[in-house]
N, C-alpha and C positions, 0 to 999 in steps of 0.2 A: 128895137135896137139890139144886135145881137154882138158880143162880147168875144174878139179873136184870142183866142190861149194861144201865147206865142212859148215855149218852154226852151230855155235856155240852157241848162245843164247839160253834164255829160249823157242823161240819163233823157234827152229831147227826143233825141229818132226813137225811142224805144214806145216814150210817151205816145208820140205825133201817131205812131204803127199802131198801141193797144188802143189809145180812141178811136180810130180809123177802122179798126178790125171789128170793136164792141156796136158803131155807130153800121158798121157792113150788116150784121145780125138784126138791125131793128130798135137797137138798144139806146134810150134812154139816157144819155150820161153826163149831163149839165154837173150834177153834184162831184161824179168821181174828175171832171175835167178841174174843177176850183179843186179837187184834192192832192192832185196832181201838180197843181203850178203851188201848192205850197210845199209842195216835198220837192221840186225844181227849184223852187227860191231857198231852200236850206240847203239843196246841196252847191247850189251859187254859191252862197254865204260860206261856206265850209270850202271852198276853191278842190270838190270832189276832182281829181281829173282820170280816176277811170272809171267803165261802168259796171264795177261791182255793187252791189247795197248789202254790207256790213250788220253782221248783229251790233256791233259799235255803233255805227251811223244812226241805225233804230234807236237803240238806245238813248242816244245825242238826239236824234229829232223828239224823240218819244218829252224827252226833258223839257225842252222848247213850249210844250201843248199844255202849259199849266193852268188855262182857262177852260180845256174840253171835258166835259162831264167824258162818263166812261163808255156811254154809247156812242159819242160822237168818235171818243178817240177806238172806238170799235170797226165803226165806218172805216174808218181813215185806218185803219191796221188793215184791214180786207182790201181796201183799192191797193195799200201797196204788196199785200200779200198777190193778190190775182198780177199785179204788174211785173214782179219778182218770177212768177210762173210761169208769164209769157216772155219773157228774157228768158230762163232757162228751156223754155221749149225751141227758143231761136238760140240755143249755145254761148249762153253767157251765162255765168256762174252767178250763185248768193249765196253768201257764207254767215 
């Protein structure tokens, strides 16, 4: 049974394109997909409505993760660093 990621935030087309693009390559990406719909469901939660991601916003999410050892929240700094790359190679800012 396989699990549809549906990404709701402002931050969805950009999501929906970086899997899409990773999965074009060959790539593996069950884990960065569940990383992804948890940085979409905070920025739901936080009613983001544009799509910049904020040293703020890290910040704020980063606070959220009080149960992830520090490799995990390592992971999850890289999927949203690599995500933030591929936004600003398609012309949208992170500050």
């Amino acid at each position: 049974m396989s699990r549809k990621f549906v990404y709701q935030s402002v931050l969805a087309p950009f999501m929906d394109d970086f899997v899409a693009a990773k999965e074009a390559c060959g790539v593996h990406c069950l884990r960065t997909k569940w990383i992804l719909l948890e940085i979409d469901s905070f920025f739901c939660q936080k009613d983001v409505r544009e799509a910049v991601i904020t040293k703020e916003l890290v910040v704020k999410w980063q606070q959220t993760r009080v149960n992830d050892c520090e490799r995990t929240l390592y992971g999850k700094f890289s999927v949203l660093s690599q995500l933030a790359r591929y936004m600003s190679r398609h012309g949208y800012a992170f500050l």
